[in-house]
C-alpha positions in Angstrom: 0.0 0.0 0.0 1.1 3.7 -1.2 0.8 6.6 0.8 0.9 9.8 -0.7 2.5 12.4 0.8 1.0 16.5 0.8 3.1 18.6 -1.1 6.4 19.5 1.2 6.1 23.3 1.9 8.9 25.3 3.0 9.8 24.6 6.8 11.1 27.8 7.1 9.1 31.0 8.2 11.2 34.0 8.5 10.1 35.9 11.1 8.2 39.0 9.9 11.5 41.3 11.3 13.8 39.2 9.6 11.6 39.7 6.5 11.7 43.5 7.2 15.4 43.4 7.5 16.3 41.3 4.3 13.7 43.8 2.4 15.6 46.7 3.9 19.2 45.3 2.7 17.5 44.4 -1.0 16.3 48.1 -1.3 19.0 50.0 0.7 21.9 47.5 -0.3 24.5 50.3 -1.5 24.0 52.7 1.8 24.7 49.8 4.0 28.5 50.1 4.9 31.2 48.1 6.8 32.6 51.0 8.8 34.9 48.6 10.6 35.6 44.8 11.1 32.2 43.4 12.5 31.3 47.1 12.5 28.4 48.1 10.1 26.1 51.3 9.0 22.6 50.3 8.4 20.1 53.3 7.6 16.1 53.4 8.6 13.6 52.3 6.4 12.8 56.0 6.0 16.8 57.3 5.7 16.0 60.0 8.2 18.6 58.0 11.0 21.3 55.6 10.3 21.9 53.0 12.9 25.3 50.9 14.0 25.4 47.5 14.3 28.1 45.1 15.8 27.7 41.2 14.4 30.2 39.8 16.9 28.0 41.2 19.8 25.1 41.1 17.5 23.7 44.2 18.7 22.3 47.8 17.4 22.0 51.0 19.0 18.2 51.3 17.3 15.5 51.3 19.9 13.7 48.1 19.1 14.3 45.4 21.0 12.9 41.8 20.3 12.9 39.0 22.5 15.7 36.8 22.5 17.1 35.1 19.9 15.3 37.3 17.6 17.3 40.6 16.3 15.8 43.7 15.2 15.7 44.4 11.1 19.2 46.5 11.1 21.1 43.5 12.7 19.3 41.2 10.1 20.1 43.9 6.8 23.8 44.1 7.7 24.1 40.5 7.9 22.7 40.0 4.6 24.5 42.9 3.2 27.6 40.8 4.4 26.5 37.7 3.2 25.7 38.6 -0.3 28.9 41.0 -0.6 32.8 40.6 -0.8 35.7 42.6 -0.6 37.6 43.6 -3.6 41.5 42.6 -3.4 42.5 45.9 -5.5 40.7 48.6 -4.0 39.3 46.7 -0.6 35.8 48.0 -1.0 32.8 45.8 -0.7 31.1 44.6 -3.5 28.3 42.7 -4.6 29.4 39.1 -5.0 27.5 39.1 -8.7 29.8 42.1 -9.5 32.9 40.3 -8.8 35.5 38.7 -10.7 37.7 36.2 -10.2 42.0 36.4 -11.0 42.7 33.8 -13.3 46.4 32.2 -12.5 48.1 34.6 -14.8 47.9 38.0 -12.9 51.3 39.0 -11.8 49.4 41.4 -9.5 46.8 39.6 -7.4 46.9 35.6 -6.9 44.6 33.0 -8.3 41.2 33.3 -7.1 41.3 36.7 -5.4 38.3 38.6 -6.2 38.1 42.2 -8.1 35.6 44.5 -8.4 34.8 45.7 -12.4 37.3 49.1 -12.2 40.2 47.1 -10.7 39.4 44.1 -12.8 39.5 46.2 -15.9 42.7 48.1 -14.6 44.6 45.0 -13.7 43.8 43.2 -17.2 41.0 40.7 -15.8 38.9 41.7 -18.2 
């Protein structure tokens, strides 16, 4: 005998701060800025304040505060900023990891597999 099984839906439910914060870093993704290691700038949703955020303490000096575990959208905005950019190895500022490319092993310059953003990439002959 067969049983069939429902559909599998998604098990996970981002909470609706989470969800604010990941919409945040999509629409604001260029203002939010490493100012520091761990160390990052995350604006409001309306632009009027900017707010810092730590992710090795994972705090933010905005005035929400969820329950724990749960961190407020700035927290959540940084960390995807970080997690969908990288550092260029020519100029050392963050870029989008889409808008990256990668030193093929001829570069006297940079080694193998460091990442450039397009201005260095085109300067340094990647491209």
């Amino acid at each position: 005998m067969t049983i069939a099984h429902p559909a599998h839906q998604s098990t996970l439910k981002l909470s609706a701060r989470l969800q604010r914060g990941i919409n945040l870093a999509e629409e604001r993704f260029e203002e939010i800025t490493r100012t520091a290691p761990y160390i990052w700038r995350v604006p409001s949703c309306t632009g009027e304040h900017t707010y810092t955020v730590n992710l090795k303490t994972r705090t933010c000096n905005c005035p929400d505060r969820p329950p724990a575990p749960e961190k407020c959208k700035h927290y959540s905005a940084a960390a995807y900023n970080k997690a969908k950019s990288g550092t260029c190895a020519g100029c050392h500022e963050r870029v989008r990891h889409r808008n990256l490319y990668e030193v093929g092993e001829d570069s006297l310059t940079f080694f193998e597999g460091d990442l450039l953003c397009h201005e260095c990439a085109r300067a340094h002959g990647v491209l």
